[in-house]
C-alpha positions in Angstrom: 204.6 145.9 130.5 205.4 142.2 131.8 202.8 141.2 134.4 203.8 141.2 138.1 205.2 138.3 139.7 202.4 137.8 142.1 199.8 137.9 139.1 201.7 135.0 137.3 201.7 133.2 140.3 198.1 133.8 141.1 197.7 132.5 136.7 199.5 129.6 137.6 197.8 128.4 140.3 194.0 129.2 138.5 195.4 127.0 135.4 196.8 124.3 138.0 193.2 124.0 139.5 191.8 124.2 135.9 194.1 121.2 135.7 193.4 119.4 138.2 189.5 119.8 137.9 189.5 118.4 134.2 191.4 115.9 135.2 189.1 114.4 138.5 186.2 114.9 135.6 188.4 112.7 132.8 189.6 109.9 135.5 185.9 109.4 136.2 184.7 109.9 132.8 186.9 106.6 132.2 185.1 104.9 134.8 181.8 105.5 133.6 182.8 105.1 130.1 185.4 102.5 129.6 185.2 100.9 132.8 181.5 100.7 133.3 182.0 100.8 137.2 181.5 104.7 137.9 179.0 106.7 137.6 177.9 110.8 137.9 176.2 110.7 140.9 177.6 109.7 144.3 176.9 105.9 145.8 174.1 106.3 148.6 174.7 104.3 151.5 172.1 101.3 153.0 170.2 104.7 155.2 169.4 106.1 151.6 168.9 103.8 149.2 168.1 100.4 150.5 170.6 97.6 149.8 170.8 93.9 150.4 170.4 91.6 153.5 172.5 88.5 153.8 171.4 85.8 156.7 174.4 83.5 157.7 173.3 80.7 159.8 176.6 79.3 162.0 177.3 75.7 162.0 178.5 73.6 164.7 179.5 70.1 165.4 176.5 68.0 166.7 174.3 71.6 166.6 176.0 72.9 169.5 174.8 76.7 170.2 178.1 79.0 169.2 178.9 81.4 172.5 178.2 85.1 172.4 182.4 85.9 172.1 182.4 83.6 169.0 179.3 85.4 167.4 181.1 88.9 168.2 184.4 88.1 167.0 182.8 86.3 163.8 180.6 89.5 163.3 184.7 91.7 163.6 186.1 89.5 161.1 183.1 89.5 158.6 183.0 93.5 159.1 186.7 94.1 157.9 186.1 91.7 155.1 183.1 93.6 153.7 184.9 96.9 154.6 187.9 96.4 153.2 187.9 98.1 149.7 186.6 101.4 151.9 183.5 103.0 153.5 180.7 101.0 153.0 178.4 102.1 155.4 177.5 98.2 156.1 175.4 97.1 158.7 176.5 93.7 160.2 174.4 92.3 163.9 173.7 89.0 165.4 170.2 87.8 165.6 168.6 84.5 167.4 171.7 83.9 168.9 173.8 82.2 166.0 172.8 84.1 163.1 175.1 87.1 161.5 172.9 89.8 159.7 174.6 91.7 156.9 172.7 94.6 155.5 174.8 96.1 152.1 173.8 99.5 150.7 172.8 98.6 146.9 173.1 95.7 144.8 175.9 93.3 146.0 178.0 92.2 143.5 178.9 88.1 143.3 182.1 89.1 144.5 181.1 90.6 147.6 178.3 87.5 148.1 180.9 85.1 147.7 183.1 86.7 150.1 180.4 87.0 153.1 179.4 83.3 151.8 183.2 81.7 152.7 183.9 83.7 155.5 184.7 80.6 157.4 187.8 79.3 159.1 191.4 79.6 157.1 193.5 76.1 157.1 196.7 75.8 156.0 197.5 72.4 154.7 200.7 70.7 152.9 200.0 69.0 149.7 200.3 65.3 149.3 198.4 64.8 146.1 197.1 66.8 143.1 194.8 65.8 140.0 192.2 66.7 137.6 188.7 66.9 138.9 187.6 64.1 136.9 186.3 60.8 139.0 186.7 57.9 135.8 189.8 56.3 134.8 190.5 54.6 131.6 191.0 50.7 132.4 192.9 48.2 130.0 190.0 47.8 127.4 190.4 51.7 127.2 186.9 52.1 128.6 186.1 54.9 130.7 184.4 53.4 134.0 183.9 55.5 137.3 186.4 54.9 140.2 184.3 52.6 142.4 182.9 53.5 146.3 185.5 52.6 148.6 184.9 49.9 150.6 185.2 48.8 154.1 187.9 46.2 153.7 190.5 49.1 152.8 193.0 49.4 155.0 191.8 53.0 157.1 195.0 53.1 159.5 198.5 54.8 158.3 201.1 52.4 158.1 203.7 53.8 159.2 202.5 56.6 161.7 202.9 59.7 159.8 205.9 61.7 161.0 204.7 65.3 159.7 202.3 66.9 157.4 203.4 66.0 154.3 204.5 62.0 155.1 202.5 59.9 152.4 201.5 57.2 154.9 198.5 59.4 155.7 197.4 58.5 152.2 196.3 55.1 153.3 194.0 52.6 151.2 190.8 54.3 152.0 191.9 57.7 151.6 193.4 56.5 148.7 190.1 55.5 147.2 188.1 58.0 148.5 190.4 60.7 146.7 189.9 58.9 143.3 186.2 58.6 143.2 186.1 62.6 144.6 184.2 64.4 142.0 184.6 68.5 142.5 181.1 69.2 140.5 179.1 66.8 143.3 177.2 69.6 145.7 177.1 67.0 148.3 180.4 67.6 149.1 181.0 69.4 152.4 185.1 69.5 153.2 184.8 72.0 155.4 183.6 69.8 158.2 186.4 67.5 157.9 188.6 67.3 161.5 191.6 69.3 161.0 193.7 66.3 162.2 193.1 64.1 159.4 194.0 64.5 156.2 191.5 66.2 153.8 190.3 65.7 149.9 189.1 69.1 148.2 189.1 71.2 145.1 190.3 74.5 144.7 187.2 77.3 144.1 186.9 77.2 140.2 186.3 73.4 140.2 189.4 72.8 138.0 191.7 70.5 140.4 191.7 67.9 143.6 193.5 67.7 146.3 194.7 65.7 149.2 196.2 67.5 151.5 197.6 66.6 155.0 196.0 67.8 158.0 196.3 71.1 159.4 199.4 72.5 160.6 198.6 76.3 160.7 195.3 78.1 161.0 194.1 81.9 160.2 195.2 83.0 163.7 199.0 82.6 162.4 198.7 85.5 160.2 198.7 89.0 161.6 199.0 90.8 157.9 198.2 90.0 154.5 198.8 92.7 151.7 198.8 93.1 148.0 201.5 94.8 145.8 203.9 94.7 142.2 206.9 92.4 143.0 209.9 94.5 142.8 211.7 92.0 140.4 209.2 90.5 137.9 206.6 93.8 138.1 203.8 90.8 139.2 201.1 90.9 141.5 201.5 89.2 144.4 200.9 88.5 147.9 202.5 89.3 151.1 202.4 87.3 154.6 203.4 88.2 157.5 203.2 85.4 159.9 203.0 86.3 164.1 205.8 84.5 166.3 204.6 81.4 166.4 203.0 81.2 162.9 207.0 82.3 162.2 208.5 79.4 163.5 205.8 76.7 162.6 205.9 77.7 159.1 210.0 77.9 158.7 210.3 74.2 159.9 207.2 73.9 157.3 209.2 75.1 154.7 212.7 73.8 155.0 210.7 70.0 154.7 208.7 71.5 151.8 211.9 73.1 149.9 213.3 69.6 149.6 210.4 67.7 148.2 209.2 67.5 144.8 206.0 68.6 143.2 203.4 68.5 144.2 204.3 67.7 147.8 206.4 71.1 148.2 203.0 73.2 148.1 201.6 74.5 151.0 197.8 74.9 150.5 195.6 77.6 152.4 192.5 76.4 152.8 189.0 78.4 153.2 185.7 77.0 153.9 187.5 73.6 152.7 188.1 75.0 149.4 192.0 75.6 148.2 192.1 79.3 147.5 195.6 78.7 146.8 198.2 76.2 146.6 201.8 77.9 146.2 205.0 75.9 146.0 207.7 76.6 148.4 211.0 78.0 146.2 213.0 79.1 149.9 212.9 78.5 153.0 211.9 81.0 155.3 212.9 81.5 158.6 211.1 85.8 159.0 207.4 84.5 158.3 207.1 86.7 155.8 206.2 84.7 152.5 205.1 86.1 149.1 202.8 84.6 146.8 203.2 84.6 143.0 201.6 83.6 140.3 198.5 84.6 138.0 197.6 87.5 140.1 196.0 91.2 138.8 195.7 93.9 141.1 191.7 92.8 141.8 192.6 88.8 142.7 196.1 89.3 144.9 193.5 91.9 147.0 191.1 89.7 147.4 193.4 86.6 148.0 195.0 89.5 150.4 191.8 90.2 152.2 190.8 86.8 153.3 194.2 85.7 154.5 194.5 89.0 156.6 191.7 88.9 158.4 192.3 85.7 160.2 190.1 82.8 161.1 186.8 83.1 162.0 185.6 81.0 165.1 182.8 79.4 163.0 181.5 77.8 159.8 178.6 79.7 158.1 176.0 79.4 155.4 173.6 81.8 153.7 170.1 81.2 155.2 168.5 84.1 152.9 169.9 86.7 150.8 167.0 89.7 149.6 166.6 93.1 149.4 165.4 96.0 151.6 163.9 99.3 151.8 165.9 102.3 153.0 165.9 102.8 156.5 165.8 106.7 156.5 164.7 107.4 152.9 164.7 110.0 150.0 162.6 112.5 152.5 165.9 112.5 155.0 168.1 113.2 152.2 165.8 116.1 150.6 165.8 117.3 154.4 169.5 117.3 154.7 170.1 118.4 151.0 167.7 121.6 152.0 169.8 121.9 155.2 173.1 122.5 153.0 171.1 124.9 151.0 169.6 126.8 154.1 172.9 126.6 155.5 175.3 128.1 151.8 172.2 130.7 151.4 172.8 132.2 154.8 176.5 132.3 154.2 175.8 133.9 151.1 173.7 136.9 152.8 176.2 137.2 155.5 179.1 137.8 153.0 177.4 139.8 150.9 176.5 142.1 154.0 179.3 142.5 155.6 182.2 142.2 152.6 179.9 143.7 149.9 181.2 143.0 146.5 183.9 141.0 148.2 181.2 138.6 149.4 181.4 136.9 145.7 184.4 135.5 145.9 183.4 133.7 149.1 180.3 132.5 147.0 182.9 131.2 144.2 185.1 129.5 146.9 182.2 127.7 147.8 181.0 126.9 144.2 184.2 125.1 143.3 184.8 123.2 146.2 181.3 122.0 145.7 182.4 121.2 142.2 185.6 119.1 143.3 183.6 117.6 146.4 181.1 116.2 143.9 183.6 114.6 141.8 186.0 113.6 144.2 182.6 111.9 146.4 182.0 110.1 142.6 185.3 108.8 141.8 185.5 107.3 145.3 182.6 105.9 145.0 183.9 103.8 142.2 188.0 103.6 143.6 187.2 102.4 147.1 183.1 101.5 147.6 182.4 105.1 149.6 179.1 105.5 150.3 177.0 109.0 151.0 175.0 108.1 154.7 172.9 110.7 155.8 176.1 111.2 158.4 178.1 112.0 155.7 175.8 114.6 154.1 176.1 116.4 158.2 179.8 116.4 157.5 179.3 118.5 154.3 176.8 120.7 155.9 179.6 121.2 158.7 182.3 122.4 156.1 180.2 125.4 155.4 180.6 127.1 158.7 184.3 126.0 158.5 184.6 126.9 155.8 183.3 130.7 156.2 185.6 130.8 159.1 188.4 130.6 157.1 187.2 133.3 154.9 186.7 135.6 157.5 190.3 135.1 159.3 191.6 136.0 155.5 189.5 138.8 154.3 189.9 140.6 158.0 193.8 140.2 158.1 193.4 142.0 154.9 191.1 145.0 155.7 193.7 145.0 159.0 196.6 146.0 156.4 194.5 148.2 155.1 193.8 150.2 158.2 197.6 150.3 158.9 197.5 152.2 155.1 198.8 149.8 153.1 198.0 149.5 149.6 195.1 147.4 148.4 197.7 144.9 146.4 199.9 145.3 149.6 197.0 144.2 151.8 196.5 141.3 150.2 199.5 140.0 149.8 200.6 140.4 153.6 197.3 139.4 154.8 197.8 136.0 153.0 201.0 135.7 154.9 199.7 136.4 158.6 196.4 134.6 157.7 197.3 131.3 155.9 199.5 130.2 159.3 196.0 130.7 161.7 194.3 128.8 158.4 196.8 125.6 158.4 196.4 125.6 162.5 192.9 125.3 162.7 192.7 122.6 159.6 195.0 120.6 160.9 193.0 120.1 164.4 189.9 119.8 161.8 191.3 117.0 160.0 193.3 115.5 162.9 189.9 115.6 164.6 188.1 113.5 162.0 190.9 111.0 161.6 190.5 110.1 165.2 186.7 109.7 165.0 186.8 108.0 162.1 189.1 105.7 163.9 187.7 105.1 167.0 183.8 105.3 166.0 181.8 102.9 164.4 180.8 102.7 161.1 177.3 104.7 161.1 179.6 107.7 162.5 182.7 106.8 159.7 180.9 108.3 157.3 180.4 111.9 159.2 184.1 111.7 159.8 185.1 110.9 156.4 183.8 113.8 154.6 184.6 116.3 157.3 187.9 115.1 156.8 187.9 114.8 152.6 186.2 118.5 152.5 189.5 119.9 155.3 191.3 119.0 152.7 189.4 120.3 149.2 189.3 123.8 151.6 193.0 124.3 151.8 193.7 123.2 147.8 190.7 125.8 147.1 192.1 128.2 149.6 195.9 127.8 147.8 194.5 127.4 144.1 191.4 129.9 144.5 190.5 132.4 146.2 194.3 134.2 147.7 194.7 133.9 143.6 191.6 135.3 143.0 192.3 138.1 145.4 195.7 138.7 143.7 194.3 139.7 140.2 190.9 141.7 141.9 193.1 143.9 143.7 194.7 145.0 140.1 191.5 146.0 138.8 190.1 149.7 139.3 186.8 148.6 141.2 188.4 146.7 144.0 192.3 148.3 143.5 190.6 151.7 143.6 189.0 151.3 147.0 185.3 151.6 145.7 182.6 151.6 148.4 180.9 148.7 147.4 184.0 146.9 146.6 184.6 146.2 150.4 188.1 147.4 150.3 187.4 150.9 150.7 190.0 152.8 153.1 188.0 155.2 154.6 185.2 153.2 155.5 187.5 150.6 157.1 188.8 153.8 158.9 192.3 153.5 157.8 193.6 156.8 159.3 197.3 156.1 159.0 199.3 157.1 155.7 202.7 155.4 157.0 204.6 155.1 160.1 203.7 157.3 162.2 202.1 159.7 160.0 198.3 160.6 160.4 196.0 162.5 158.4 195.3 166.2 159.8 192.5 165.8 162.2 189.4 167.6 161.5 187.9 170.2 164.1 185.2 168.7 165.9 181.7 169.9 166.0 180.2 168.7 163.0 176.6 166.8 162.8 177.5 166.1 159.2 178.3 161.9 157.9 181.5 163.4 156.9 182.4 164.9 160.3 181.5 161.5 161.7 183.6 159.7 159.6 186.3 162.2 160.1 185.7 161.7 164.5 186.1 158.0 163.7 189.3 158.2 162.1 190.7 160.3 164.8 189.8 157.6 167.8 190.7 155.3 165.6 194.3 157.1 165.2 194.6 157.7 168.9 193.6 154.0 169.7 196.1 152.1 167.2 199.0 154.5 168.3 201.8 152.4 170.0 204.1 154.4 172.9 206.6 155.5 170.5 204.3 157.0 168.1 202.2 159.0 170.5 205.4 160.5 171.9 206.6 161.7 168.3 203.3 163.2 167.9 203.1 164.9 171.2 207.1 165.9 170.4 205.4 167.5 166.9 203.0 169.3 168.6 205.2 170.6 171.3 207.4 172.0 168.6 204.8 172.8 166.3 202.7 175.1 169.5 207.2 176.2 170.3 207.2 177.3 166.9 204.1 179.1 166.7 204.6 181.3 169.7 208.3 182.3 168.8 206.5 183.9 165.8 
C-alpha cells in the first residue's frame, strides 16, 4: 500500500535536511581544501585565543596634541574598517592621549595590517599629470641621467592663477621639477602631509605610477555609502558611491569639467594616506552623486576599495608605533568552563526529557544532536565567509539556546498529549498538535531573534557576539523543528511502540488520562471504592471527564441519565 501523504512529507523533509547538511559540510570542505582559508574548528575570538596588538601613534602638524572627539571618532572609523567583513570580536581604545590600540583575535593577515596602517584621511584630487615611476630620462647622447634637484631659481608661483582643480598652471616650474625627479621606491617620501590646497605628487599603492594631482576638492566626509557589486551590463566588479548633498553638487560641477578634457586630466583621483588608491576617468557627467567605479576589480579588491571609501575620513594621520602579539585575556580554562556549562546544561535537559516524556525524550536528545551538528558547521563556514569569531559571549548564547530550545519542545509534545486526552488517535495527535503548536513556536522565535537583532545592534562589540549566536541558533531551531523532529514524530507515530500507545512510549492514553472516546462520549465510569492502581486510574479518568466537560456536554449527559434512570423505572 502507497505510503500516506504525511509520511512522504515527513521523507521529504528528512532527505531535504540530509541535503542541506552535506552540503554546509561540502561548501566548507572547499574552503579547507581548495581554498586553504577554512578550517574544522570555529575561529576563537581575542578573549580565547590571544591575537595581535597594533599601536597607531596620531600625527599632527607642529606635534600638536589631537582632542579627545578626534581620538573617538578616529577610534569609530578604524572600528567599522576592521569590522567590516563581520564579527571580529576586535578590541580598539585610546591610550596616552593620541594613541589608538587595536587588539585582533589571531594572526592578522597583511591585508588587515595594511588597512589599520592607512586608515588616514581620504582626498579626492583631479589629475593633472600621470607617468612611470621612474626618476631618469634619456638625454640626447641617449644616456640615462637622473632628473636633477629642483632648484630655487624655478619659478614656484602659478602663472596664471589657477581657475579650478584641474587648470595646468598649478603645474608651475618647480612643481614641474619636483614631479620629474619623484621617485615612488624612495621611503622618504611622506605625501600625506602635503596641504590639501596645493597641488600634490604621489604614487598609487603598488609603486607602478606618479601622479600630480591638483589640490583637494572633496574629502571622505562627502561620501555617506560606498558598496561593492556585479555591474548589471558588463557582469564586472565594481564600485558604488553615493555622495551626501553637498559632495552631490561639488562633484557634478567636478565632472562636467572632467567629461570634457582628455586623458589623463579627466581622472578624478581618491586619495588615501597620500597614496592614489584609485584614479578613474570620468565617462558621464553626473549630476545624482552616485558614481560607479570600473575596472580590474574581483569581488575581494571592489570590497576593500568599497570599505575605505565608505567609511569616510578620519580626523587624523596615523602610523604603526608597534605591532606584536598577546596572550588571551580569558584563556582555555574559561572556555573548558563554559564548554562544561553547555554540557551540564544538554545533560540536565536530557534527564528531564527522559523523565517526564519517557521514550519520547529521545527525540528531544536527537533535536539537540543535529542542531549541534549544523551549529558547528554553520559557526565554521562563517568563520571563513565573514571573519566570525567564538568570544566566550558567544559560547553564553549557545548555552542560552538549550533552555529555548527545550521550551519549544515542551509547547509541541504537550499540544500533542492534549489531542490525545481529547481521544484522538496517536497519528491524529500529532498531526493537529503541530498545527496549534508551530503558531505559539514562530511567536516566541520571532521575539527571540528580534530580540537579538536589536542587541546586536545597539551593544558593543564584546556583547555582538552573545547576540549573534542567540540569533544564528533561533534560526537553526525552527529549520530543525520544520526538517526534524514534527517529521520525526510523523513516522514514530506509524510504528507499533509509539502508534500503539506503549507505557514507556510516552504516548500512552490512559496514563495521559484520556477519558473521552469522541464527542461527547465517555467511557463507563467505574464504581468507586477501590484501593487498587487500577481503581485510581479509573477515579482519575472520571474527574478528569467531569473537569474537561464543556456546558453542552454535561447537559447531554445528565439528559442520558435522566432518560436512562426514566427508562429504568418504567420497567
Amino acid at each position: 500500500m502507497a505510503s500516506s501523504t504525511p509520511v512522504r512529507r515527513a521523507w521529504r523533509a528528512l532527505i531535504g535536511l540530509l541535503a542541506l547538511t552535506a552540503v554546509l559540510f561540502g561548501v566548507n570542505a572547499a574552503g579547507v581544501i581548495l581554498f586553504e582559508k577554512s578550517s574544522w574548528v570555529p575561529e576563537l575570538a581575542l578573549d580565547l585565543q590571544g591575537g595581535t596588538q597594533i599601536i597607531l601613534q596620531a600625527q599632527t602638524r607642529e606635534g600638536a596634541q589631537p582632542t579627545a572627539d578626534q581620538m573617538q571618532q578616529a577610534v569609530s572609523i578604524i572600528r567599522q574598517r576592521v569590522d567590516a567583513s563581520g564579527v571580529g570580536e576586535t578590541d580598539i581604545t585610546t591610550q596616552a592621549g593620541n594613541q589608538i590600540v587595536v587588539q585582533l583575535p589571531g594572526i592578522a593577515d597583511e591585508e588587515t595590517r595594511d588597512r589599520i596602517g592607512r586608515s588616514a584621511q581620504m582626498q579626492l584630487r583631479a589629475v593633472l599629470y600621470t607617468a612611470a615611476p621612474s626618476n631618469t630620462f634619456v638625454g640626447d647622447d641617449g644616456k640615462q641621467t637622473p632628473y636633477p634637484t629642483p632648484g630655487p631659481s624655478l619659478n614656484a608661483t602659478p602663472t596664471p592663477a589657477p581657475t579650478n582643480g584641474s587648470d595646468l598652471s598649478w603645474a608651475t616650474e618647480e612643481v614641474q621639477a619636483k614631479f620629474l625627479a619623484y621617485d615612488c621606491a624612495k621611503p622618504a617620501n611622506d605625501p600625506a602631509q602635503e596641504p590639501a590646497d596645493q597641488p600634490l605628487i604621489t604614487c598609487d599603492t603598488d609603486g607602478s605610477a606618479k601622479y600630480l594631482l591638483g589640490p583637494v576638492e572633496l574629502t571622505g566626509s562627502a561620501i555617506s555609502d560606498a558598496t561593492n557589486g556585479l555591474n548589471s551590463q558588463n557582469g564586472q566588479w565594481a564600485v558604488n558611491i553615493v555622495f551626501n548633498g553637498a559632495g552631490t553638487k561639488t562633484f557634478g560641477d567636478i565632472s562636467q569639467r572632467l567629461f570634457n578634457l582628455q586623458s589623463p586630466q579627466n581622472q578624478f583621483a581618491f586619495v588615501l594616506d597620500g597614496e592614489v588608491i584609485s584614479a578613474p576617468s570620468m565617462n558621464a557627467v553626473i549630476t545624482d552623486g552616485k558614481p560607479q567605479i570600473t575596472g580590474n576589480f574581483d569581488q575581494e579588491t571592489s570590497k576593500t576599495l568599497a570599505d575605505q571609501l565608505k567609511y569616510g575620513a578620519l580626523p587624523l594621520s596615523f602610523e604603526v608605533q608597534s605591532s606584536n602579539s598577546i596572550s588571551a585575556t580569558l584563556g582555555s580554562q574559561q572556555l573548558l568552563i563554559g564548554l562544561v556549562a553547555g554540557l551540564i546544561g544538554l545533560a540536565l535537559v536530557a534527564i528531564y526529557s527522559l523523565t517526564v516524556y519517557r521514550a519520547l525524550g529521545s527525540v528531544i536528545i536527537a533535536s539537540l544532536a543535529v542542531m549541534g551538528v549544523l551549529t558547528y558547521i554553520t559557526l565554521c563556514i562563517l568563520a571563513w565567509r565573514m571573519g566570525f569569531r567564538l568570544s566566550l559571549a558567544g559560547v553564553a548564547g549557545l548555552i542560552v539556546t538549550i533552555g529555548f530550545t527545550a521550551d519549544s519542545f515542551i509547547v509541541y509534545f504537550e499540544r500533542i498529549r492534549d489531542e490525545l486526552r481529547d481521544g484522538k488517535s496517536i497519528t491524529g495527535a500529532v498531526e493537529d498538535g503541530w498545527d496549534r503548536a508551530k503558531r505559539t513556536i514562530y511567536i516566541s522565535k520571532s521575539i527571540n531573534i528580534l530580540a537579538a537583532v536589536v542587541l546586536y545592534i545597539l551593544a558593543d562589540s564584546t556583547v555582538k557576539g552573545f547576540a549573534f549566536t542567540l540569533g544564528l541558533t533561533t534560526v537553526i531551531d525552527v529549520l530543525i523543528f520544520v526538517l526534524f523532529t514534527h517529521p520525526v514524530m510523523q513516522l514514530l507515530a506509524r510504528t507499533s511502540f509509539f502508534g500503539g500507545g506503549h507505557p514507556l512510549s510516552g504516548l500512552d492514553p490512559t496514563a495521559l488520562g484520556a477519558v473521552y472516546r469522541g464527542r461527547a462520549q465517555f467511557r463507563a465510569p467505574v464504581a468507586a471504592g477501590g484501593t487498587s492502581q487500577a481503581d485510581k486510574r479509573s477515579a482519575r479518568s472520571r474527574n478528569e471527564a467531569v473537569r474537561r466537560q464543556t456546558i453542552a456536554e454535561r447537559k447531554l449527559a445528565e439528559q442520558s441519565g435522566n432518560t436512562r434512570s426514566a427508562g429504568e423505572g418504567n420497567d
